[in-house]
C-alpha positions in Angstrom: 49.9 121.2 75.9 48.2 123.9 73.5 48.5 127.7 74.0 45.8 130.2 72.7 45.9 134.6 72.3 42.8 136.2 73.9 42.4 140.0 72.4 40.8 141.7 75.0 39.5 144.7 73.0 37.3 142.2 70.9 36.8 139.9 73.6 37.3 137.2 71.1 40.5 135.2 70.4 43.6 136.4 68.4 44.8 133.4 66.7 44.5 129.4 65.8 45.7 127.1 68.9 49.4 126.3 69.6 51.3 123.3 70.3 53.9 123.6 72.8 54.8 120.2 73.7 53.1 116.6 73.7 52.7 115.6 77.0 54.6 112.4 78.3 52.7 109.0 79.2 54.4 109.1 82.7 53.0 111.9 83.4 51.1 112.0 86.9 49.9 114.1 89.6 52.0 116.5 91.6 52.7 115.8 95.2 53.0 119.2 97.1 53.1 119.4 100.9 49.5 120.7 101.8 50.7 122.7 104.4 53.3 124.8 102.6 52.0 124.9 98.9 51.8 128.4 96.6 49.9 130.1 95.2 51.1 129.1 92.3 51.0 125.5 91.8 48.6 122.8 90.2 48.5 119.3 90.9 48.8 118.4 87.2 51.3 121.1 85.8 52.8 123.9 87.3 53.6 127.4 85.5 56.6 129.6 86.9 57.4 133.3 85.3 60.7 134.9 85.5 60.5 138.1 87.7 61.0 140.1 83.6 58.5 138.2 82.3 60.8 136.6 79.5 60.9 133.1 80.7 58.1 130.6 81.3 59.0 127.5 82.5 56.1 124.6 82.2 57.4 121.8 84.8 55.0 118.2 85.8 55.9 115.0 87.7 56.8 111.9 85.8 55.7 108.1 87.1 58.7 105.4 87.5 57.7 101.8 87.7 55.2 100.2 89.7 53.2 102.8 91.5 52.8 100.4 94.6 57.0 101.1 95.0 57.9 103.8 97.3 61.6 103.9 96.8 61.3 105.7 93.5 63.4 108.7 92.7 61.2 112.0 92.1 61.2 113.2 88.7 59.9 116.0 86.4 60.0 116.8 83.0 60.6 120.8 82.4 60.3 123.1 79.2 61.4 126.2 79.5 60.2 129.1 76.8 61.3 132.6 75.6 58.5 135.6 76.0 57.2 134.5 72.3 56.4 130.7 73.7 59.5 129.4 71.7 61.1 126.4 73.7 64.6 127.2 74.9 64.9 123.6 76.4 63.2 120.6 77.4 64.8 118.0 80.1 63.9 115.5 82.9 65.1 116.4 86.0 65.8 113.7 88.1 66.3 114.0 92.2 67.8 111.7 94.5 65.2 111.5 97.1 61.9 109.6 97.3 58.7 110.7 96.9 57.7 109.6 100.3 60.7 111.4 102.1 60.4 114.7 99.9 57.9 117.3 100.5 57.8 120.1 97.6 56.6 123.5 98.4 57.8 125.5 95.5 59.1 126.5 92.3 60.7 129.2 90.7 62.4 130.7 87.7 65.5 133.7 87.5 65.6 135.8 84.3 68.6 133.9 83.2 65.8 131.0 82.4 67.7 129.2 85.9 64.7 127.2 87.4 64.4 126.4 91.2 62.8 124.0 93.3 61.7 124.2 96.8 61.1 121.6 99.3 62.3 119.7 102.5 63.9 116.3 103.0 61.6 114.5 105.6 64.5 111.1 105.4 66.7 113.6 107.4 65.8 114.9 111.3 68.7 117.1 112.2 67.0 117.8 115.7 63.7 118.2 117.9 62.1 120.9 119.6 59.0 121.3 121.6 56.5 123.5 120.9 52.8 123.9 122.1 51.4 121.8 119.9 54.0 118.8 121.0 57.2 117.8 119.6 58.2 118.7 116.1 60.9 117.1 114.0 63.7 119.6 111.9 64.6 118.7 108.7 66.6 120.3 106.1 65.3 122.9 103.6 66.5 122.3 100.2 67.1 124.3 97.2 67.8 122.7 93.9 68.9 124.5 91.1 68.1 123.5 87.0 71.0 125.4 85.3 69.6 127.5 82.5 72.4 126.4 80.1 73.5 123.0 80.9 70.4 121.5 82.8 72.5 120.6 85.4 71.4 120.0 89.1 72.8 121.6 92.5 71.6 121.4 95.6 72.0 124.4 98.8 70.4 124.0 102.5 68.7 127.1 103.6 70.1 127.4 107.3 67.2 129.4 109.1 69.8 128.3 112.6 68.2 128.6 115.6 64.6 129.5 114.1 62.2 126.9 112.2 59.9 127.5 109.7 56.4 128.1 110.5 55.7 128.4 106.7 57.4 129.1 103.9 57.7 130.0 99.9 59.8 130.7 96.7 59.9 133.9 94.9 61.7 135.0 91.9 63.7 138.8 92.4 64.1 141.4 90.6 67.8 141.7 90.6 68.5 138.6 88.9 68.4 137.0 92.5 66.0 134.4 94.0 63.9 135.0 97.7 63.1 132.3 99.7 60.7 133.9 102.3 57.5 133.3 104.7 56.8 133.3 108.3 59.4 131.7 111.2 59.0 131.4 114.8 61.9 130.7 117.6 62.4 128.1 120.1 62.8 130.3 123.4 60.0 130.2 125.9 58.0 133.6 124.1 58.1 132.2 120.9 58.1 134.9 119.1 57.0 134.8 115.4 57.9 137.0 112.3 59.1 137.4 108.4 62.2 136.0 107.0 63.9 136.3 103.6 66.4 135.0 102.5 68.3 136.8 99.4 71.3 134.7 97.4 72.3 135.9 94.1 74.3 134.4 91.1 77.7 135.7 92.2 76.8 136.5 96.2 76.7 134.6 99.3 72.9 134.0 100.8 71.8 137.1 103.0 68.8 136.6 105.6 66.5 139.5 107.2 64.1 138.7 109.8 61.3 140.8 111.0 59.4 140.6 113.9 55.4 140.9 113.2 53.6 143.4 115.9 50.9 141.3 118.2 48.3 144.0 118.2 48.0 143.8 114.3 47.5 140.2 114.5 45.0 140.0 117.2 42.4 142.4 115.1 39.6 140.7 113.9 39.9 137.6 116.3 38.1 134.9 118.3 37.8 136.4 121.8 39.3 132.4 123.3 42.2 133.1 121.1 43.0 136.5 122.6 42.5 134.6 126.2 44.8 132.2 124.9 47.4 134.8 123.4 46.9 136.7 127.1 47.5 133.3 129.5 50.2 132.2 127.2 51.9 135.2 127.2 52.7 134.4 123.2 53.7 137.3 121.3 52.5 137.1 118.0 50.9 133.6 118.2 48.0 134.2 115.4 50.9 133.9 112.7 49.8 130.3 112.7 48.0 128.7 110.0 49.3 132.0 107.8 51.4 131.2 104.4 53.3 133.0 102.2 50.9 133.6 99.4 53.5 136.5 97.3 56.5 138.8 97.8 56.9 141.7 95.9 60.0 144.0 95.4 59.6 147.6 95.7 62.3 150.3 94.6 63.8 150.9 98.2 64.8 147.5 97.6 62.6 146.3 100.4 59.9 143.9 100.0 56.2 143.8 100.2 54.9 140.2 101.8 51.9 139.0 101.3 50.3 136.2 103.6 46.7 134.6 103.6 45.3 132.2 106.7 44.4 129.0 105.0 43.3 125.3 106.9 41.0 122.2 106.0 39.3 119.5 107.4 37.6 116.3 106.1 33.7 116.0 106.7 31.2 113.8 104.8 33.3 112.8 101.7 34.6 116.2 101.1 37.3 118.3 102.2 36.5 122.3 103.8 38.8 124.4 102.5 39.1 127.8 105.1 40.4 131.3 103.3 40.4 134.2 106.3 42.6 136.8 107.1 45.5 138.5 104.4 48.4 139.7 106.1 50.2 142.4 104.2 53.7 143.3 105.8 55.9 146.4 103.9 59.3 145.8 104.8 62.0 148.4 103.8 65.6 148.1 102.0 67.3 147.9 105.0 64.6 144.6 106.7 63.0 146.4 108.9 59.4 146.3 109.2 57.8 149.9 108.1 53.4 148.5 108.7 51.7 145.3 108.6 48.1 145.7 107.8 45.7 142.5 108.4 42.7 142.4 105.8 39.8 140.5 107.4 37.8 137.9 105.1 36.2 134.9 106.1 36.2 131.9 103.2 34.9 128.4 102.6 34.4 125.9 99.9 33.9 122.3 99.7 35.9 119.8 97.4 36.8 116.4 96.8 40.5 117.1 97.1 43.1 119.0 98.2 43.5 120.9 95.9 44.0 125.0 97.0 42.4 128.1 95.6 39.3 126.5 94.1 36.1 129.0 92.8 35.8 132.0 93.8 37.9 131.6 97.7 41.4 133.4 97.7 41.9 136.8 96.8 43.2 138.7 93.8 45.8 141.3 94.0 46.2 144.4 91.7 49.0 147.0 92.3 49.0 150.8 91.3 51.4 153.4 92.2 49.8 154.6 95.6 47.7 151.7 96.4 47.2 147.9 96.3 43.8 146.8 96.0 42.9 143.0 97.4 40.0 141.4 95.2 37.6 138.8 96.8 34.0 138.0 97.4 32.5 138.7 100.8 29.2 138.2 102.4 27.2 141.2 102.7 26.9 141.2 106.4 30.7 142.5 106.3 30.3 145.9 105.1 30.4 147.8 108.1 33.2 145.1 110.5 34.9 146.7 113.4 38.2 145.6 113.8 36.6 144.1 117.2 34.6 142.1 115.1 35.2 138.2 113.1 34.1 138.7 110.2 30.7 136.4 108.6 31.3 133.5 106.8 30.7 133.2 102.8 30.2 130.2 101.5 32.1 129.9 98.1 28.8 129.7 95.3 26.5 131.2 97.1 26.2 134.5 95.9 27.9 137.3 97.8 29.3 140.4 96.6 32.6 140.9 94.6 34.6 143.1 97.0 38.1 144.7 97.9 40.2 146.1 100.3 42.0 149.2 99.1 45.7 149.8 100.9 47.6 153.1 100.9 51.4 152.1 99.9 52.7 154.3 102.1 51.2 153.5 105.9 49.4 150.5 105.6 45.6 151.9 106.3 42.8 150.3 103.9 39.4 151.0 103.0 36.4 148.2 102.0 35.0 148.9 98.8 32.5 146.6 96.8 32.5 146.0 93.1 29.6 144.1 92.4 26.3 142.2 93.6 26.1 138.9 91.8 22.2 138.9 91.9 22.1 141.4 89.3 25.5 143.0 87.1 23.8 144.8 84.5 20.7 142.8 84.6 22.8 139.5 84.6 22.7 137.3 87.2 26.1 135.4 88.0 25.9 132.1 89.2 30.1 131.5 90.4 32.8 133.7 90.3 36.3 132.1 89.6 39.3 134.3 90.8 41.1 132.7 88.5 39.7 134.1 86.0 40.9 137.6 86.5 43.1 138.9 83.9 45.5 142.6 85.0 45.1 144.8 82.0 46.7 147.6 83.1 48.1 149.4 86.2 44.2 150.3 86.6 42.3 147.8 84.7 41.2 144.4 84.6 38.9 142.1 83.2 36.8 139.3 84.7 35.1 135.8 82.8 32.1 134.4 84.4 29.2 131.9 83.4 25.7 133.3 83.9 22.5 131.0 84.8 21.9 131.0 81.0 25.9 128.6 80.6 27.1 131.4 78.6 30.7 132.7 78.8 30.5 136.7 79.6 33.2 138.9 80.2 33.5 142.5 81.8 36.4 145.0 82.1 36.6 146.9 85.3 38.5 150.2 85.7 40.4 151.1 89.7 39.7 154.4 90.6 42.2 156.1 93.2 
């Protein structure tokens, strides 16, 4: 694993490539649970930042044995690094469940260099509830803790008691604490869906907040059968479906900003159809109430041969100043001028489009659409894919963006936010 500076006044790099670490022969593939999986992770390595910035933990899966065996234990090798890329340590972490039983969802790292895994133990049903899309078994959701000093593992269930988890993610606080936060739903007959976080500390016991989302929000921008279905059901915030945690961000009420983006596939022909839509943006204050939840229509898809999330140019981008957030992505034209009565087009992901934003005011939750860019012609150049990935924050009102043009050259741009 090698490391490289950009400097992004010369658009040219810094320095000479550096080694890191040699990568180990058993290395292998990650398993994630589709359904729950950040933002975040890769299927070959994953990266996790410490809410200060000073630690960067590098973490992949290791291979045991015969490959055919499923009664393996999961293991990962981890290196964990200062802010200067120096290695602080370097372990296998080794947990006792199998691969087959465990279903990862997340990762995280504290500013103590602490690292945290995220998953659930499918070998363990501690009940069964019924819900309209049949019955669905509860298992235990399981934090494991990498100790920053020893290396040692703990393990903690996250009790959500008589709620389950619709979906759900890992964030690293700002307080030295860890969230584990997403979307939840209950089993009485309204089923009734919201946010829940869940706050535990070095020295504190875990604290939860739960938020109920308003209906009306969700239903903007939706089929009309699903509002039929919404109306006969009488199922109060039933669009939180198919929504996942994407990011939660900590704001100086000590509230929470939380971040959610409608994903799904399905197989056809040899490929998988990734589906981006909707973000949901929820501002939730110090005290866990809800203050606004905004929902941001897009409308996403791209084709792969895995399932791999947040290929080209589908997803969004997020970029914070002090009285707004702006939401980067790339829309089809035709979406300009949506209603909130309106589903928005589809884009096809690599097929042109227009680079595009939503622009949200901090303080209430209202947005304005705004567009960046037409990829038919940025200063006479003609763009053939844009990769959000790609998109580097500068500053609290700058970024820059690397593209290829129809020529297979590398160009890259800086943009400037205007509020």
């Amino acid at each position: 694993m090698y490391v490289r500076e950009i400097d992004f006044e010369s658009c040219n790099w810094a320095d000479e490539e550096k080694l890191l670490f040699d990568v180990r022969k058993e290395q292998k593939q990650i398993q994630y649970s589709n359904l729950f999986k950040a933002k975040s992770l890769s299927k070959d390595f994953n990266f996790v930042k410490s809410f200060d910035g000073k630690t960067l933990v590098i973490q992949y899966s290791l291979k045991y044995g015969d490959a055919k065996q499923s009664n393996q234990p999961l293991a990962f090798q981890m290196h964990s690094f200062n802010a200067e890329l120096e290695e602080l340590w370097s372990t296998e972490i080794e947990i006792p469940i199998t691969e087959e039983q465990f279903d990862l969802f997340s990762a995280a790292t504290d500013n103590n260099g602490n690292t945290y895994l995220l998953g659930i133990n499918r070998g363990i049903v501690k009940g069964k509830i019924v819900t309209f899309n049949g019955e669905l078994s509860l298992s235990p959701i399981l934090l494991y803790k990498i100790d920053g000093y020893s290396q040692s593992l703990s393990e903690e269930e996250i009790d959500l008691g008589e709620n389950y988890v619709a979906q759900i993610g890992l964030f690293a606080g700002k307080n030295e604490n860890l969230i584990v936060g997403g979307y939840y739903k209950n089993k009485i007959a309204e089923n009734t869906c919201g946010i829940f976080i869940y706050s535990t500390g070095i020295e504190e016991e875990g604290k939860f907040a739960f938020s109920p989302l308003p209906a009306d929000e969700l239903l903007k921008h939706s089929e009309l059968k699903t509002k039929e279905e919404i109306k006969e059901k009488k199922i109060e915030g039933h669009l939180i479906g198919g929504i996942y945690p994407r990011e939660i961000h900590f704001e100086k009420d000590n509230g929470y900003t939380v971040i959610g983006e409608k994903y799904s596939y399905n197989y056809a022909e040899r490929q998988i159809i990734h589906k981006y839509k909707e973000i949901l943006v929820s501002r939730i204050d110090g005290n866990g109430e809800l203050v606004w939840a905004t929902k941001l229509p897009k409308n996403q898809l791209s084709a792969t041969t895995n399932l791999e999330s947040y290929n080209g140019g589908t997803g969004y981008t997020r970029i914070v100043t002090e009285a707004f957030e702006y939401y980067l992505f790339v829309d089809n034209l035709k979406n300009l001028t949506l209603t909130e009565n309106q589903v928005p087009q589809l884009h096809s992901d690599g097929a042109g489009g227009f680079f595009s934003g939503f622009k949200v005011n901090r303080e209430t939750g209202e947005y304005t659409r705004f567009t960046i860019m037409d990829f038919r012609d940025v200063n006479g150049i003609k763009i053939n894919r844009l990769i959000l990935s790609k998109i580097t924050y500068l500053t609290d009102h700058q970024f820059a963006l690397e593209f290829n043009t129809d020529k297979k050259k590398n160009v890259m741009l800086k943009f400037s936010l205007n509020d």
